[in-house]
N, C-alpha and C positions, 0 to 999 in steps of 0.2 A: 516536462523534461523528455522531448523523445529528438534521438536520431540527431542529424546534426544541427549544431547549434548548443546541447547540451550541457549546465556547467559542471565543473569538477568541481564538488565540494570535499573538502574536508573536515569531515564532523566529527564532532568528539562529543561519544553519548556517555562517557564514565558514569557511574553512578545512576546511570537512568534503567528505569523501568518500562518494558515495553511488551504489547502484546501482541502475535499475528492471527489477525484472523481471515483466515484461508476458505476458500471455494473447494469444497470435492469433484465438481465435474470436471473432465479433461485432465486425468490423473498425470499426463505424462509434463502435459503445460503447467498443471498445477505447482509439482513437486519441484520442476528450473525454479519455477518462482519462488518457492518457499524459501528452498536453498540460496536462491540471490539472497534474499533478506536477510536470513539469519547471519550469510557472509558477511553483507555488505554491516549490520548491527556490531556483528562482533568484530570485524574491522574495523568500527566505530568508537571499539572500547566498552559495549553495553555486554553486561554480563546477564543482567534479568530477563530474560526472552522468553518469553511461556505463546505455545501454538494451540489455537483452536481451531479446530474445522468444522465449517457448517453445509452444509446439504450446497448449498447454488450461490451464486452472487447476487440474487436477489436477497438472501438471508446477512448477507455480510454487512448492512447500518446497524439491525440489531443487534447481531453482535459485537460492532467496532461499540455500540453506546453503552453494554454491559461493563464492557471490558472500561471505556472511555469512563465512567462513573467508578473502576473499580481501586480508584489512585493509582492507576499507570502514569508515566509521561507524556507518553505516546503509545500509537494505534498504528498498525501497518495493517493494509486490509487490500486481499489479492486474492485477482479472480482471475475469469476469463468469460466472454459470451461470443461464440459464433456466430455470424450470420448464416438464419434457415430459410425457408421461403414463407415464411408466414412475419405478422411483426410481431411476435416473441420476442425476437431480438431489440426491437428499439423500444420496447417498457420496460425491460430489464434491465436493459444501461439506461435508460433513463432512470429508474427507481434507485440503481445501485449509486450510481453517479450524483444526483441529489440528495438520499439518502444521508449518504457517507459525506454528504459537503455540511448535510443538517446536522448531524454528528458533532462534526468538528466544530461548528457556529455554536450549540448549544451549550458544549461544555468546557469550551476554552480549550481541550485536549487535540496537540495537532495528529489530524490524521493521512499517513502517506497512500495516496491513491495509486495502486498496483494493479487494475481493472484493466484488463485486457479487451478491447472492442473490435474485434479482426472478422475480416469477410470470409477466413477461411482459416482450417488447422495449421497450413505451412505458414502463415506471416503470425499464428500465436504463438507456431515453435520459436519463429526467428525473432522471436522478443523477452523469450522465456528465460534465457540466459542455459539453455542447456549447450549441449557439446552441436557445434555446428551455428549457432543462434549470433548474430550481427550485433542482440541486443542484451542485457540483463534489466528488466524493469520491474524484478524484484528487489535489487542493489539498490537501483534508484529512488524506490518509492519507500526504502527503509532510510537513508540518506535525507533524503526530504523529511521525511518523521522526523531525524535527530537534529537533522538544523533548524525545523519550526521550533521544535523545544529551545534549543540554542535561541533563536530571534526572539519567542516570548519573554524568556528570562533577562535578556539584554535589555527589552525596551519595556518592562513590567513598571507601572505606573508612569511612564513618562510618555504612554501611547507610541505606537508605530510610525508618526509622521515624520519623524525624523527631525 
Protein backbone atom coordinates (compact mmCIF):
# COMPACT_ATOMS: atom_id res chain seq x y z
CA UNK A 1 0.00 0.00 0.00
CA UNK A 2 2.10 3.11 -0.82
CA UNK A 3 1.39 6.41 -2.50
CA UNK A 4 -0.85 6.38 -5.35
CA UNK A 5 -2.79 3.77 -6.15
CA UNK A 6 -3.55 3.02 -2.52
CA UNK A 7 -6.87 1.56 -1.20
CA UNK A 8 -9.23 3.18 1.38
CA UNK A 9 -10.25 0.55 3.63
CA UNK A 10 -12.58 0.55 6.18
CA UNK A 11 -11.88 -1.68 8.88
CA UNK A 12 -13.66 -2.47 11.83
CA UNK A 13 -11.20 -3.91 14.58
CA UNK A 14 -14.05 -3.89 17.57
CA UNK A 15 -13.07 -6.26 19.82
CA UNK A 16 -9.67 -7.11 18.50
CA UNK A 17 -6.46 -7.42 20.14
CA UNK A 18 -3.50 -5.95 18.91
CA UNK A 19 0.19 -5.37 19.46
CA UNK A 20 2.87 -2.74 18.01
CA UNK A 21 5.93 -3.53 17.81
CA UNK A 22 8.13 -0.55 17.15
CA UNK A 23 11.91 0.14 16.12
CA UNK A 24 13.78 2.70 18.52
CA UNK A 25 16.11 4.07 15.94
CA UNK A 26 15.08 7.34 14.33
CA UNK A 27 13.12 8.46 17.33
CA UNK A 28 11.45 11.29 15.37
CA UNK A 29 10.31 8.73 12.09
CA UNK A 30 9.74 6.34 14.74
CA UNK A 31 7.15 8.18 17.04
CA UNK A 32 4.87 9.64 13.24
CA UNK A 33 4.78 5.97 13.01
CA UNK A 34 3.68 4.89 16.15
CA UNK A 35 1.12 7.48 16.38
CA UNK A 36 -0.24 6.53 12.77
CA UNK A 37 -0.99 3.23 14.13
CA UNK A 38 -2.55 3.60 17.22
CA UNK A 39 -4.75 6.46 15.21
CA UNK A 40 -5.33 4.61 12.40
CA UNK A 41 -6.23 1.04 15.25
CA UNK A 42 -8.30 3.23 17.27
CA UNK A 43 -10.09 4.68 14.26
CA UNK A 44 -10.60 1.22 13.65
CA UNK A 45 -12.64 0.60 16.74
CA UNK A 46 -9.68 -1.63 18.44
CA UNK A 47 -9.50 -0.67 21.91
CA UNK A 48 -6.50 -3.49 23.13
CA UNK A 49 -3.35 -1.82 21.83
CA UNK A 50 -0.38 -2.60 23.92
CA UNK A 51 3.34 -0.99 22.49
CA UNK A 52 6.68 -2.59 22.50
CA UNK A 53 9.80 -1.27 21.58
CA UNK A 54 12.77 -3.23 20.56
CA UNK A 55 16.38 -1.92 19.89
CA UNK A 56 16.31 -1.98 15.64
CA UNK A 57 14.19 -3.46 13.01
CA UNK A 58 16.18 -6.18 12.72
CA UNK A 59 14.76 -7.15 16.22
CA UNK A 60 11.13 -6.51 15.19
CA UNK A 61 10.12 -10.82 13.70
CA UNK A 62 10.99 -11.57 17.25
CA UNK A 63 9.21 -9.71 18.52
CA UNK A 64 6.08 -9.55 16.08
CA UNK A 65 6.41 -13.83 17.00
CA UNK A 66 6.27 -13.28 20.94
CA UNK A 67 3.67 -10.91 20.67
CA UNK A 68 2.05 -13.24 17.39
CA UNK A 69 2.13 -16.43 19.85
CA UNK A 70 0.76 -14.26 22.80
CA UNK A 71 -3.24 -14.55 21.58
CA UNK A 72 -3.40 -11.19 19.88
CA UNK A 73 -5.28 -10.81 16.63
CA UNK A 74 -2.86 -9.04 15.10
CA UNK A 75 0.76 -7.67 15.02
CA UNK A 76 1.68 -4.16 13.72
CA UNK A 77 5.38 -4.12 13.38
CA UNK A 78 7.12 -0.56 12.37
CA UNK A 79 10.43 0.48 11.62
CA UNK A 80 12.64 2.24 9.64
CA UNK A 81 16.28 1.60 7.91
CA UNK A 82 18.31 4.05 6.08
CA UNK A 83 20.38 3.62 3.45
CA UNK A 84 24.41 3.99 4.71
CA UNK A 85 27.32 3.33 2.50
CA UNK A 86 27.97 -0.09 3.55
CA UNK A 87 25.26 -3.02 2.88
CA UNK A 88 23.90 -2.82 6.43
CA UNK A 89 21.18 -1.55 4.91
CA UNK A 90 20.05 -4.44 2.40
CA UNK A 91 20.47 -7.50 5.31
CA UNK A 92 18.42 -5.54 7.49
CA UNK A 93 15.36 -5.08 5.22
CA UNK A 94 16.11 -8.19 4.05
CA UNK A 95 15.93 -9.95 7.49
CA UNK A 96 13.21 -7.49 8.79
CA UNK A 97 11.10 -8.03 5.73
CA UNK A 98 11.34 -11.87 5.67
CA UNK A 99 11.28 -12.20 9.06
CA UNK A 100 8.15 -10.49 9.78
CA UNK A 101 6.66 -12.30 6.43
CA UNK A 102 7.87 -15.81 8.34
CA UNK A 103 5.89 -14.50 11.30
CA UNK A 104 2.89 -14.13 9.81
CA UNK A 105 3.22 -17.70 7.62
CA UNK A 106 3.91 -19.46 10.89
CA UNK A 107 1.32 -18.47 12.95
CA UNK A 108 -1.68 -17.73 11.19
CA UNK A 109 -1.61 -14.11 12.92
CA UNK A 110 -1.82 -11.20 10.33
CA UNK A 111 0.98 -9.00 10.54
CA UNK A 112 0.87 -5.30 9.16
CA UNK A 113 4.23 -4.28 7.67
CA UNK A 114 5.12 -0.67 8.63
CA UNK A 115 9.17 -1.09 7.76
CA UNK A 116 10.20 1.93 6.23
CA UNK A 117 13.26 1.24 3.57
CA UNK A 118 14.17 4.98 2.42
CA UNK A 119 17.55 6.18 0.96
CA UNK A 120 17.40 9.00 3.09
CA UNK A 121 15.92 10.67 6.52
CA UNK A 122 13.63 13.29 4.34
CA UNK A 123 11.60 10.47 2.22
CA UNK A 124 11.20 8.41 5.98
CA UNK A 125 9.82 11.72 7.31
CA UNK A 126 7.65 12.03 4.31
CA UNK A 127 6.08 8.59 5.09
CA UNK A 128 6.05 8.83 8.67
CA UNK A 129 2.71 10.56 8.92
CA UNK A 130 4.29 13.46 10.95
CA UNK A 131 3.20 17.24 10.33
CA UNK A 132 4.60 17.98 6.91
CA UNK A 133 4.64 13.99 5.74
CA UNK A 134 2.71 13.28 1.96
CA UNK A 135 2.36 9.88 3.71
CA UNK A 136 1.02 8.02 7.03
CA UNK A 137 2.46 4.27 6.76
CA UNK A 138 1.88 3.82 10.24
CA UNK A 139 -2.24 4.22 9.43
CA UNK A 140 -1.77 2.02 6.89
CA UNK A 141 0.02 -0.80 8.10
CA UNK A 142 -2.35 -0.92 11.23
CA UNK A 143 -5.34 -0.92 8.65
CA UNK A 144 -3.87 -3.85 6.81
CA UNK A 145 -3.52 -5.72 10.32
CA UNK A 146 -7.25 -5.21 10.94
CA UNK A 147 -8.55 -6.09 7.61
CA UNK A 148 -6.21 -9.30 7.35
CA UNK A 149 -8.02 -10.25 10.62
CA UNK A 150 -11.31 -9.15 8.94
CA UNK A 151 -10.33 -11.53 5.66
CA UNK A 152 -9.19 -14.53 7.88
CA UNK A 153 -12.29 -14.67 9.86
CA UNK A 154 -14.61 -14.24 6.77
CA UNK A 155 -13.01 -16.92 4.74
CA UNK A 156 -11.94 -19.36 7.95
CA UNK A 157 -12.46 -22.95 6.83
CA UNK A 158 -13.68 -22.30 3.44
CA UNK A 159 -9.88 -21.31 2.23
CA UNK A 160 -9.27 -17.88 0.65
CA UNK A 161 -9.85 -18.80 -3.04
CA UNK A 162 -12.82 -17.47 -3.08
Amino acid sequence: MSGAGAPELQVDGHGMRVVIVAASWHRRVMDGLVAGAQRGLFAAGVKDVRLVRVPGSFELPLAAQTAARSGVDAVVALGVVIRGGTPHFDYVCQAATQGLTEVALRTGIPVGFGVLTCDDEAQALDRAGVEGSHEDKGVEAAQAAVEMVRVMRANSGSGLGG
